[in-house]
N, C-alpha and C positions, 0 to 999 in steps of 0.2 A: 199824150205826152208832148210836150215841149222839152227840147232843151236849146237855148242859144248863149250868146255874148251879155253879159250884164252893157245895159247900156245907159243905167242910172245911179248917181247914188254913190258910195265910196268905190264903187267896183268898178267903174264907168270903164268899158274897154279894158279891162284888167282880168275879168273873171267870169265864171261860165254861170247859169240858174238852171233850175229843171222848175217847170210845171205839171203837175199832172193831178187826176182825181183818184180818189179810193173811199171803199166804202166801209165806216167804222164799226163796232164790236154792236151799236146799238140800232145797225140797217140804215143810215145815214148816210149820203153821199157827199164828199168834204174835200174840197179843194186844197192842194199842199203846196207850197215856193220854200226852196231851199236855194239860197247864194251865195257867193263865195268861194265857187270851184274853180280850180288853181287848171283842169284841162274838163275838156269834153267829156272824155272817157270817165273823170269821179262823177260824175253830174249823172250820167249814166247809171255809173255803177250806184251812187247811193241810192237813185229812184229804186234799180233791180232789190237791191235790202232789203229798203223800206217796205216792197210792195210785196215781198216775201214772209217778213214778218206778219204782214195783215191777214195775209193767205196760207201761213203755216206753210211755206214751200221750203222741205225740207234740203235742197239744194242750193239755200242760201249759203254762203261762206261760212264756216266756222269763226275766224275774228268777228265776223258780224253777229254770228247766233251768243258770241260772248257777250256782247255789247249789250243784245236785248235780254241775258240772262241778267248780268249785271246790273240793267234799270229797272228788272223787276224783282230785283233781290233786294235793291237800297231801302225802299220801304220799309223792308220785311225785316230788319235787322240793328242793333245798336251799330252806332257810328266807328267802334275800333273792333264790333266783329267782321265789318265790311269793309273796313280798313285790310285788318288781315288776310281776307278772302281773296281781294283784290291784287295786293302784294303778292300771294304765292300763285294765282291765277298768269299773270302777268311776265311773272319770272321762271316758273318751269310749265306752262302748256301753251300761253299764246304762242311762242317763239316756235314749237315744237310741230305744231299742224295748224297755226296759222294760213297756207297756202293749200288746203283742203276745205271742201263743203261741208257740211254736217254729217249728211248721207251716205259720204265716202270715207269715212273712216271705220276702218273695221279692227278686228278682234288684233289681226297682224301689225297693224298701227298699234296698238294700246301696249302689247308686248314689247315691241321696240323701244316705244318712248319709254315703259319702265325698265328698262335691261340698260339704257343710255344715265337713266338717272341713277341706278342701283351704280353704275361703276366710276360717278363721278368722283373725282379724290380732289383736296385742294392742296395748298404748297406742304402741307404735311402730311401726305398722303393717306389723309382721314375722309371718309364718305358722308353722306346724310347717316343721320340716326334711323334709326328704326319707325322711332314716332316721328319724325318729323316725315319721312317718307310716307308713312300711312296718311299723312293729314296732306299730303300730296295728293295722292290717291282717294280719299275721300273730294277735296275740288273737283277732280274731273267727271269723278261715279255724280255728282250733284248737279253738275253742268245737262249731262246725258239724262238722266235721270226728269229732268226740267223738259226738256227736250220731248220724253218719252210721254207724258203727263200731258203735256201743254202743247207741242207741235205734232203729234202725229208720229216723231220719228217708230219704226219696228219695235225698235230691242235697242238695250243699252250695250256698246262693245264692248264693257270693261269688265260685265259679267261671265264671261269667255276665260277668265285668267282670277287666281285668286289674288288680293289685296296685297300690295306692297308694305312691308314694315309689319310693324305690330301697335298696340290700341295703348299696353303700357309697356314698352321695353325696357323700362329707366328702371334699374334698383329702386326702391324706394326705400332711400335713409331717415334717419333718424339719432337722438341726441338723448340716452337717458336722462333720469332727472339729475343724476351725480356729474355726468358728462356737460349738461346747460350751467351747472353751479358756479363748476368750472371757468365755464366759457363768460358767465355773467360778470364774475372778480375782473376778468380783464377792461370790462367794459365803465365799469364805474369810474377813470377819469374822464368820458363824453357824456353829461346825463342824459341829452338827446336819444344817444345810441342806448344806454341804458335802460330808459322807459320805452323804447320804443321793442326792445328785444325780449322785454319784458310780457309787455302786451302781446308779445306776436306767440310767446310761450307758453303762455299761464293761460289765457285764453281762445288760443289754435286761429284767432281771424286771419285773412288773408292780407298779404302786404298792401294790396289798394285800397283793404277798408280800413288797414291800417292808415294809408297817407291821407284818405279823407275826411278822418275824425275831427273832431269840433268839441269844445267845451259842452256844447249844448246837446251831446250824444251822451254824457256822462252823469248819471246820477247819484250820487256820492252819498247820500242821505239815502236811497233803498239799495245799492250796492249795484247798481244794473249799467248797463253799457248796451248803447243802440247802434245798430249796425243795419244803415239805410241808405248807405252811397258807395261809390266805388271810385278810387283816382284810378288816373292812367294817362299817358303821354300818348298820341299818334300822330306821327306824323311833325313831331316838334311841338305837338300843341297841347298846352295840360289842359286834362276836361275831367271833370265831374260827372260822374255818370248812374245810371241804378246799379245794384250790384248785379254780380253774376249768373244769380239764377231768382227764380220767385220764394224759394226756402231760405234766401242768403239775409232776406229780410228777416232781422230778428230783435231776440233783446237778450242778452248775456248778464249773468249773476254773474260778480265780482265779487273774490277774498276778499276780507277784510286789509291786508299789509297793500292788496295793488289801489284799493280805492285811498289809503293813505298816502303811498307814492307819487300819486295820479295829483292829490291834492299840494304837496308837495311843489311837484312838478307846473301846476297853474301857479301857486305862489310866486313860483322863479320870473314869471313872465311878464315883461311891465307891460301896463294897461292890454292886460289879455281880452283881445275882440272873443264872442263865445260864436260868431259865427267864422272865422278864418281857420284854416287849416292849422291843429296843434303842430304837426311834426312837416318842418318845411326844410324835407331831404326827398333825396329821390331811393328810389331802387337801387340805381347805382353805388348809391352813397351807403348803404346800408351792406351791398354785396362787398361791397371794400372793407368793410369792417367785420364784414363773417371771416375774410380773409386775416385780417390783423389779430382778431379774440383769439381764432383758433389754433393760430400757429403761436400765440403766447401761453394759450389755455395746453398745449401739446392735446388738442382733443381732435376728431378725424375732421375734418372741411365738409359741411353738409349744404345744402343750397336753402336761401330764405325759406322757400316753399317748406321744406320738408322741416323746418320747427312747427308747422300746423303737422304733420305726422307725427312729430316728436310728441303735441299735445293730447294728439289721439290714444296713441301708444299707452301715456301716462292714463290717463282715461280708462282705458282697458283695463290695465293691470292696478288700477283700484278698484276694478270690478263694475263698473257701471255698463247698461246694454247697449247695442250697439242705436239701437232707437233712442237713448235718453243723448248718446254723444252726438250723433246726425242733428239731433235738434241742436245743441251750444254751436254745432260748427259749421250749420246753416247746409247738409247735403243732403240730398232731395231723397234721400231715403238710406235705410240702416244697409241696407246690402253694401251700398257704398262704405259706407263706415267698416263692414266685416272686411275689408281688403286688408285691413290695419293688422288685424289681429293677432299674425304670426310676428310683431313686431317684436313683442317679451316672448321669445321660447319658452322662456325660463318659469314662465307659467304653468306650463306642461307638467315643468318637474314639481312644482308647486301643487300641482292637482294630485296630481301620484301620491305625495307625501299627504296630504290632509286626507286621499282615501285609505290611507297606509294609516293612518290614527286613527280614522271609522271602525277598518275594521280590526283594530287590534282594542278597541274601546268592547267592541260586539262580544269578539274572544274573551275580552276581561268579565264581561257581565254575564257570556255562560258561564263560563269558572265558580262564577261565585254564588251561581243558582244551585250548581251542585252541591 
């Protein structure tokens, strides 16, 4: 190992380098220079990382073992799940045992860090949610977990305590079909907001395959609707992306009234490109308008999302299985779909009754055998 004074170059007498050797994943011996160290001691210390990561020494620093989780997560990931990761990485665990090594952090660290996050309140003395705390708590079980697999470390410490939050803590709402009817009258002087609340009801797609549609997704002559992108913002930056999962690829049968509206709606549009984004609003824009329909409509405030519930629901309670709705609504299997199903109760009563005409039909037909 070297480390001295940069004494070339934009660093000249300004900044520290380290040289040193290590030998790579493929028995290869490979010379490294890193410049730019503002003292001695980073030059130092980044060699010690570096040379830790090559050698799995599980006494490297925790911010550092984040670093190398995180360059070998980016690959492995869409760019706004790695967005997110990052985000919630960064703001409730780097800050927290940053100033620990990997090694040393045990089961009574993990406890702490979630008992600190469980009693956080902000100026309204409201906490994390439930789900958002679990997806806390899944980041760092993942971190550990990487660590377990691929450095050597023992055992994971987070398995020592059960999970923070819960997987779905959120009510899952929903809008009958008389309750949307409502809520759609209001919407009819924005037709933007109209077709679009439209779509998001009738057909259960998700808001970002909603803001990525295209002329050219729409088949108006076989009635089908493709759903093969996904928008989303990160970071400030609108991007285009595959959709959410490998099932979200699909092709949707459209009513006959939404492929007219749809038509309609291309009409409105002068020199409609078929490949630019039909609906050029955002989430935001949409969420301000669940606001406004719903307090004109007097119907309850439900969140964009949960009109893909709402579509579910209706689904159900026309009887269709939970495998024929997983496929329209692109979720990777009908079990998910059965989450929905207590949505109509009122279907209960509705079984009751049709078995209440079974058997009083049964009754009738001995009767009249005698």
């Amino acid at each position: 190992m070297a480390v001295f004074k940069d004494k070339w170059g934009v660093y000249k007498g300004n900044a520290w380098q380290v040289v040193f050797y290590y030998t790579d994943w493929r028995g290869e011996r490979i010379r490294h220079q890193k410049r730019g160290f503002a003292t001695k001691h980073e030059a130092v210390q980044y060699e010690h990382n570096f040379l830790a990561k090559q050698t799995k020494d599980i006494k490297m620093g925790f911010n550092e073992f984040i670093d190398i989780y995180m360059d070998e997560m980016k690959p492995q990931l869409k760019k706004t799940t790695f967005a997110n990761k990052e985000q919630i990485i960064n703001k409730h665990i780097r800050p927290y045992f940053s100033k620990l090594s990997l090694s040393e952090i045990s089961p009574t660290h993990i406890l702490q860090w979630q008992n600190e996050l469980l009693m956080k309140r902000d100026d309204e003395g409201k906490g994390y949610t439930d789900t958002y705390l679990r997806t806390i708590n899944n980041q760092l079980n993942a971190i550990f977990n990487h660590a377990v697999k691929y450095y050597d470390l023992p055992k994971n410490p987070c398995y020592a305590f059960k999970k923070m939050g819960k997987t779905n803590a959120q009510e899952m709402l929903f809008w009958t079909k008389e309750e949307y009817l409502k809520f759609i009258e209001t919407m009819k002087d924005k037709p933007i907001s109209y077709y679009c609340f439209q779509l998001l009801f009738w057909t259960g797609i998700r808001c970002g395959e909603l803001l990525a549609l295209t002329r050219e997704d729409f088949d108006l002559e076989k009635k089908t609707l493709r759903i093969n992108k996904n928008y989303q913002v990160v970071n400030g930056e609108e991007m285009i992306t595959t959709p959410k999962t490998e099932k979200s690829n699909r092709t949707i049968s459209l009513p006959q009234f939404i492929c007219d509206e749809m038509e309609d709606y291309f009409e409105s549009i002068y020199k409609l490109d078929p490949k630019s984004r039909l609906f050029q609003v955002s989430k935001y824009y949409l969420h301000n308008e669940m606001d406004r329909g719903s307090a004109a409509a007097g119907v309850k405030r439900i969140r964009i999302h949960d009109l893909r519930h709402s579509s579910c629901a209706l689904l159900i309670q026309l009887g269709y299985s939970p495998i024929q709705i997983a496929e329209r609504l692109g979720h990777e299997s009908g079990t998910i779909t059965e989450r929905y199903s207590h949505l109509y109760p009122s279907v209960q009563t509705q079984m009751a009754a049709r078995l209440d005409r079974e058997f009083t039909s049964e009754e009738k037909n001995d009767d009249e055998d005698l």
